[in-house]
Backbone as JSON, one array per atom type, in Angstrom:
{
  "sequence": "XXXXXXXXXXXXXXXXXXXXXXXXXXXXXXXXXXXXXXXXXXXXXXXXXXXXXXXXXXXXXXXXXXXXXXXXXXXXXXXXXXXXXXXXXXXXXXXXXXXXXXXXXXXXXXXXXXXXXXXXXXXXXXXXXXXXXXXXXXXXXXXX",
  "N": [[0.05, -20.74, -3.59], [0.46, -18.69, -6.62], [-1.36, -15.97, -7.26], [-3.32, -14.6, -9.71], [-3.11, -11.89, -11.91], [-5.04, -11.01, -14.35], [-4.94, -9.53, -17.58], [-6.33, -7.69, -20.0], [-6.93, -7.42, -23.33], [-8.63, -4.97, -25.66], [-9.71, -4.71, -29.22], [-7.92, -3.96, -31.97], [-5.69, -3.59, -30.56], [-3.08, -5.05, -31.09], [-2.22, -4.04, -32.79], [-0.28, -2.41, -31.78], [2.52, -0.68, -31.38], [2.33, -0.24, -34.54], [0.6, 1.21, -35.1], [-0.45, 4.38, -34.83], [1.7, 5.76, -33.7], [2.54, 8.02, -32.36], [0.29, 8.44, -30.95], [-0.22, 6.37, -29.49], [2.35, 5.55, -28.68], [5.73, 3.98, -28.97], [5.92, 0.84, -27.98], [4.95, -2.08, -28.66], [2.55, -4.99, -27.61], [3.45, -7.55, -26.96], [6.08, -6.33, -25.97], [5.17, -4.85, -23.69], [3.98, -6.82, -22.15], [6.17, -8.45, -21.2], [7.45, -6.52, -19.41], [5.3, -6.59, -17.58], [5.38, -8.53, -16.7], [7.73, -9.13, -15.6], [7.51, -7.37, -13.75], [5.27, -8.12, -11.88], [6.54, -10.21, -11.29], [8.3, -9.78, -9.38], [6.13, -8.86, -7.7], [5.04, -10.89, -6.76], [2.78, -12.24, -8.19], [0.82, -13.5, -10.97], [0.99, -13.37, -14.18], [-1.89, -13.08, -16.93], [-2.01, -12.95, -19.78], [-4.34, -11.76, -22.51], [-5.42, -11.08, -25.43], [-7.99, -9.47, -28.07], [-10.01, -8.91, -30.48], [-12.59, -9.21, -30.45], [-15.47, -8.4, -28.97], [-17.37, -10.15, -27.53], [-15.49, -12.14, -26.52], [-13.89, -10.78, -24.59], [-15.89, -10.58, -22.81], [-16.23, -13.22, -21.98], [-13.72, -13.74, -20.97], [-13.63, -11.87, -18.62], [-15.61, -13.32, -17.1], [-14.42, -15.05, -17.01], [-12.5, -14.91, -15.5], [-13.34, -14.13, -12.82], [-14.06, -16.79, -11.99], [-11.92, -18.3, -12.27], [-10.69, -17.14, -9.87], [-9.1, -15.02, -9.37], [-6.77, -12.11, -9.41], [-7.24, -10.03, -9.7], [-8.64, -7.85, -12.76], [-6.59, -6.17, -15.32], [-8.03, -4.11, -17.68], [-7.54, -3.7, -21.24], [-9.97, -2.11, -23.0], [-10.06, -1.21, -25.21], [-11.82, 0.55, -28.53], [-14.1, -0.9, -27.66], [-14.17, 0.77, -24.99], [-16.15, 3.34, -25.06], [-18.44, 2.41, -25.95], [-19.61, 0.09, -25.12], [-21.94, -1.43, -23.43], [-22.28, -4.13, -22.91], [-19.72, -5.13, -21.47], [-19.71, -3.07, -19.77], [-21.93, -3.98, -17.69], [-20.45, -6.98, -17.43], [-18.82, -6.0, -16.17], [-19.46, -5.3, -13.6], [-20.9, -7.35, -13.34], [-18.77, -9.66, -12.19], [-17.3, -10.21, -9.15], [-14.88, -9.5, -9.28], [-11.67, -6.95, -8.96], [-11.59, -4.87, -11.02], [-9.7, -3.06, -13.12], [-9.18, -0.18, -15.31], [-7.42, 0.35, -18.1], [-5.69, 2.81, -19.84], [-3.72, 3.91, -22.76], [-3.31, 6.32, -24.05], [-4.74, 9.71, -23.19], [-8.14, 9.57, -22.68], [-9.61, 11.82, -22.46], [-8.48, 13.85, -23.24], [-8.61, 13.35, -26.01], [-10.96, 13.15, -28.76], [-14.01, 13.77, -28.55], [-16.32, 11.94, -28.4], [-14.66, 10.07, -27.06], [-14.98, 10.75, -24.52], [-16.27, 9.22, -22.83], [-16.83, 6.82, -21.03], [-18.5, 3.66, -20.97], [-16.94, 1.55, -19.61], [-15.07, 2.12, -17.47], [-17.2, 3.75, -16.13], [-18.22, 1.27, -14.49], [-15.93, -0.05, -13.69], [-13.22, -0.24, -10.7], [-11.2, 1.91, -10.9], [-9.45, 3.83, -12.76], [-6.23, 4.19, -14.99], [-4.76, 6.28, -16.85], [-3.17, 7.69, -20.13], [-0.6, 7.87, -19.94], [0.77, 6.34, -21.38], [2.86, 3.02, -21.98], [3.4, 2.41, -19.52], [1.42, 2.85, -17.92], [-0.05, 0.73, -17.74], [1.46, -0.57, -15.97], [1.41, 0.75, -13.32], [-1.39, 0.63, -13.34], [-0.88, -2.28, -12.15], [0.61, -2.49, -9.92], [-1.36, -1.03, -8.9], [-3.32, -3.07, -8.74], [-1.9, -5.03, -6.99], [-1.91, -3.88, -4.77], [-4.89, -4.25, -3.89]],
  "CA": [[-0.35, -20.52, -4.97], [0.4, -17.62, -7.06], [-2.22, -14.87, -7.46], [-3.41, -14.43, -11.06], [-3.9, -11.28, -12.38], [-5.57, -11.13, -15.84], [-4.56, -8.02, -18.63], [-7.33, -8.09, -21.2], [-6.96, -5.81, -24.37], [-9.47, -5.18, -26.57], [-9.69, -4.35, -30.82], [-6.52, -3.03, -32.45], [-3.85, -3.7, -29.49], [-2.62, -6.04, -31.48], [-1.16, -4.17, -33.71], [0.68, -1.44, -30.6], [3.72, -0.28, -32.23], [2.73, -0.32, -35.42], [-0.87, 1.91, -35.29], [-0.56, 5.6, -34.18], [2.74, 5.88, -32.36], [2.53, 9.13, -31.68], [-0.72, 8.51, -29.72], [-0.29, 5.12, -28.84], [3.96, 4.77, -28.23], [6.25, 2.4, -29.82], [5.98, -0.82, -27.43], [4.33, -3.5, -28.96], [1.76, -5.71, -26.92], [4.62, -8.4, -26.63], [6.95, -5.37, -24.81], [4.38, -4.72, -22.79], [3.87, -8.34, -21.63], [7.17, -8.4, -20.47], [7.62, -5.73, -18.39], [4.39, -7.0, -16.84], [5.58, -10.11, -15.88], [9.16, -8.54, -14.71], [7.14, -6.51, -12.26], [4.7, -9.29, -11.77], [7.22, -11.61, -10.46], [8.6, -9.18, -8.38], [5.45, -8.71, -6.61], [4.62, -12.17, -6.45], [1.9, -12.18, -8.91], [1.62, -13.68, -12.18], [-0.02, -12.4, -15.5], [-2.22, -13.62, -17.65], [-2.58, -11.35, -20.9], [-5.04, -11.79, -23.48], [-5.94, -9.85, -26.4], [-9.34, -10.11, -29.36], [-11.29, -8.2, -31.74], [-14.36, -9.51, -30.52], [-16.21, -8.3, -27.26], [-17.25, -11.78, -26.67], [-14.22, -12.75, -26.27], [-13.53, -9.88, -22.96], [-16.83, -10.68, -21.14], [-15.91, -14.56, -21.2], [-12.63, -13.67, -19.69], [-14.09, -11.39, -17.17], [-16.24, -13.91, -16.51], [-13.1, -16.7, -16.36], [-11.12, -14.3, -14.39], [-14.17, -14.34, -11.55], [-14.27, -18.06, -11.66], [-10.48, -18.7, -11.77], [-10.43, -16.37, -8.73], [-8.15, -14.2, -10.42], [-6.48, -11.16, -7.95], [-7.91, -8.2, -10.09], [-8.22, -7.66, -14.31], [-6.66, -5.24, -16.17], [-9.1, -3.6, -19.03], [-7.73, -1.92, -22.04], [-11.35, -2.21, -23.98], [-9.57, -0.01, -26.71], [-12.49, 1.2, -28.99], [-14.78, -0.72, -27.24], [-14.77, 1.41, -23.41], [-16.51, 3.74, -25.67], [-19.27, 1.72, -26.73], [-19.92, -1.69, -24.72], [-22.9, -1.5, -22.33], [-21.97, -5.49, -22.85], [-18.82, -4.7, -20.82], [-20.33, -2.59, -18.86], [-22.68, -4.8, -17.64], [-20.22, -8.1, -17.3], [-17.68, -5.73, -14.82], [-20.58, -4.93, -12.36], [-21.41, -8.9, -12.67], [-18.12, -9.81, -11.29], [-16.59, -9.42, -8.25], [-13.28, -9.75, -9.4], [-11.7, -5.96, -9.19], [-11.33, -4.49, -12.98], [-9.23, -1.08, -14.04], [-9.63, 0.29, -16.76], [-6.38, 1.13, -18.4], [-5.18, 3.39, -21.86], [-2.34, 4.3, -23.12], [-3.24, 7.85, -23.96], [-5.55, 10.24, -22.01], [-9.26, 10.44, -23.45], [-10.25, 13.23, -22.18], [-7.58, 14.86, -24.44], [-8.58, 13.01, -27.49], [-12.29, 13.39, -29.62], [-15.41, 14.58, -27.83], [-16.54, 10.39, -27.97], [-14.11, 9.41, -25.99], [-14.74, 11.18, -23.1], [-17.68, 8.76, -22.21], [-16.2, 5.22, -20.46], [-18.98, 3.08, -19.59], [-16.27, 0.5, -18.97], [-14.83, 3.18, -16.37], [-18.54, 3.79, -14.87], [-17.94, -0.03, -13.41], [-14.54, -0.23, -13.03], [-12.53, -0.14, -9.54], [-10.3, 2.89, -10.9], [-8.74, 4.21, -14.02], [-5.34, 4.33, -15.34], [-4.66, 6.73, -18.91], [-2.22, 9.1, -20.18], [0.97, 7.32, -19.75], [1.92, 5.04, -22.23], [2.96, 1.29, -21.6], [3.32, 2.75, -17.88], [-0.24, 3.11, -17.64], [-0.64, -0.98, -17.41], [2.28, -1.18, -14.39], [1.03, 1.6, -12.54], [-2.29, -0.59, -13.19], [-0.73, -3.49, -11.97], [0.94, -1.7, -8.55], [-2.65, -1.12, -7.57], [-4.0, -4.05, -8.34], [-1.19, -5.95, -6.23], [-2.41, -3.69, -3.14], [-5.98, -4.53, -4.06]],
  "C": [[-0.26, -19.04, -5.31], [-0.71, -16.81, -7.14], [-2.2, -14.31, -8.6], [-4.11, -13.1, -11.6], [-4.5, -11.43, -14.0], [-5.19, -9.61, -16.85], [-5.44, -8.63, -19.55], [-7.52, -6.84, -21.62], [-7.61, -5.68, -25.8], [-8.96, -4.83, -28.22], [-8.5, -3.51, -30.84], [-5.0, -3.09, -31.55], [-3.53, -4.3, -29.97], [-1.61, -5.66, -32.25], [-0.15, -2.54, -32.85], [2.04, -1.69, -31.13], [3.8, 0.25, -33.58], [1.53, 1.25, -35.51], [-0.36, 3.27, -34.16], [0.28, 5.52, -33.25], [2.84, 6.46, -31.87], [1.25, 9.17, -30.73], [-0.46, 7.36, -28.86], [1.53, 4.22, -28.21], [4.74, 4.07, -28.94], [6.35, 1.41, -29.22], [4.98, -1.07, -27.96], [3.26, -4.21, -27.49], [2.57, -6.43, -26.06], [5.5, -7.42, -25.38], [6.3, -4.71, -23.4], [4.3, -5.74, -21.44], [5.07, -8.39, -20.67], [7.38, -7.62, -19.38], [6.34, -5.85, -17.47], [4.94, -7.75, -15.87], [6.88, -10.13, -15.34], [8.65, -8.2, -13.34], [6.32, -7.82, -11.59], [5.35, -10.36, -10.62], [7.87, -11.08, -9.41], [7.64, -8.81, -7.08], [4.53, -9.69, -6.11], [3.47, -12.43, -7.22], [2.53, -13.16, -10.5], [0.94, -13.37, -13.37], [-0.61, -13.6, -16.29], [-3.11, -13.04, -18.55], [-3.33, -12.39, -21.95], [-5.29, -10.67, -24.5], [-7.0, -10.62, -27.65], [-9.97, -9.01, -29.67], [-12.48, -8.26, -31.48], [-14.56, -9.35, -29.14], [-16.71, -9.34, -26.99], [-16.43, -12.28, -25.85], [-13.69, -12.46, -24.62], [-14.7, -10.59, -22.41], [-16.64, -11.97, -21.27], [-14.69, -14.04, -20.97], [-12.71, -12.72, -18.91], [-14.82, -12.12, -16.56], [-14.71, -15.6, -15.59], [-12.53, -16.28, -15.5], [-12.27, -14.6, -13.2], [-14.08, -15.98, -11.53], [-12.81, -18.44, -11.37], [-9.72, -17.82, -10.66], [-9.41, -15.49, -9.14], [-8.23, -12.83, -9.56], [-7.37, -9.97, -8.43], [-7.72, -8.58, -12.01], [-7.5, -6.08, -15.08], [-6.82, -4.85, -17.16], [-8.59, -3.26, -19.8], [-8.67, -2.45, -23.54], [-11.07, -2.06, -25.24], [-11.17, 0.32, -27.12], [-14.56, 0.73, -27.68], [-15.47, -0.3, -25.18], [-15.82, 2.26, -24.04], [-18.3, 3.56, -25.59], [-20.43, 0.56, -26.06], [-20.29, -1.24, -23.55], [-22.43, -3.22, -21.84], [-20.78, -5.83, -21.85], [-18.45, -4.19, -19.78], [-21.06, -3.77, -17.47], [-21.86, -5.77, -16.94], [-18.98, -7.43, -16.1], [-18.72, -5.61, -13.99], [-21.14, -6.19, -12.19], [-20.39, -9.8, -12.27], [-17.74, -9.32, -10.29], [-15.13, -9.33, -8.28], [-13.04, -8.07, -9.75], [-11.36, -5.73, -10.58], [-10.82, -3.23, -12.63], [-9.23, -1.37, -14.9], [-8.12, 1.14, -16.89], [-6.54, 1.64, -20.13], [-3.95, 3.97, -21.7], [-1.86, 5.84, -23.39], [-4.81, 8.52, -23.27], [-6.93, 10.61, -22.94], [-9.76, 10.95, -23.57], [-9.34, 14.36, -23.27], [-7.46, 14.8, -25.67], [-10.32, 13.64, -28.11], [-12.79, 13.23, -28.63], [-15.83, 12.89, -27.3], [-15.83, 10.07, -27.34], [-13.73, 9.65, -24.93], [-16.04, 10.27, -22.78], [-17.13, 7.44, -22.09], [-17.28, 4.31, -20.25], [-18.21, 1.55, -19.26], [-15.96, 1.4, -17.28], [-16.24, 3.77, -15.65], [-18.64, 2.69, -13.82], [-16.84, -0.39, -12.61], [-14.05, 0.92, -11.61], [-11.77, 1.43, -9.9], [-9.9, 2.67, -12.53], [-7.3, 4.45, -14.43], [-4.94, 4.95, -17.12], [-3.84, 7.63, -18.56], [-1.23, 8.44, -20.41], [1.81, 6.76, -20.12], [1.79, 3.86, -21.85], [3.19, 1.71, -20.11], [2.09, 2.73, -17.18], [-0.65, 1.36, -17.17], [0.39, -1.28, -15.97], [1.87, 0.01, -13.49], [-0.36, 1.28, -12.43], [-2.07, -1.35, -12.47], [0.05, -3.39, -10.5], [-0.34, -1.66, -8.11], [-3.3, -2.15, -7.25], [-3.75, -5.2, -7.31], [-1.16, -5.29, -4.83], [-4.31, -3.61, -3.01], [-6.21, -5.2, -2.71]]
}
């Protein structure tokens, strides 16, 4: 049986390509996906991306990913790493490993978004890099 990782991306990835290219790149969610599941299959893994608006939505699939034994998740919270003790909270109540990925580096953006408490729980961090930032995610999680 394959080994399922999970990609879960919070508020606004949805619209990646279209919202702040110059911070955020021009791949799309979709272009993303792909080159996931290129690498993915190359390392015997297989993806399973999600994206929602609503923090509900992430801590039941951090919670599904721990129950569907799921190899590792990869985070991108968007606004809410920031914010979500709720998030916080639901990575430190799985054991399933979590990174925390972004697309650009937040230590180099506004004063708020140097404070993660997704990244206080999470296994490791991945930012800065663009749509590279989720396969250079997804390399660690496949030596997890």
């Amino acid at each position: 049986m394959t080994a399922t990782v999970f990609v879960l991306n919070g508020p606004n990835l949805n619209l990646l390509g279209l919202r702040e290219p110059e911070i955020y790149g021009s791949d799309t969610l979709d272009d993303i996906a792909g080159m996931l599941e290129d690498r993915a299959r190359e390392l015997g893994l297989q993806i399973d991306l999600r994206q929602s608006n609503h923090e509900g939505h992430l801590v039941d699939w951090l919670h599904e990913a721990q129950a569907e034994d799921a190899k590792a998740v990869l985070l991108n919270a968007g606004a809410y790493t920031h914010t979500s003790i709720a998030l916080h909270d639901a990575i430190k109540a799985v054991k399933t490993p979590v990174i925390e990925v972004h697309l650009s580096n937040p230590h180099k953006r506004e004063e708020f978004r140097h404070v993660s408490y997704v990244g206080r729980a999470a296994r490791g961090t991945v930012a800065g890099f663009g749509a590279l930032s989720y396969l250079v995610a997804l390399e660690a999680a496949a030596r997890i």
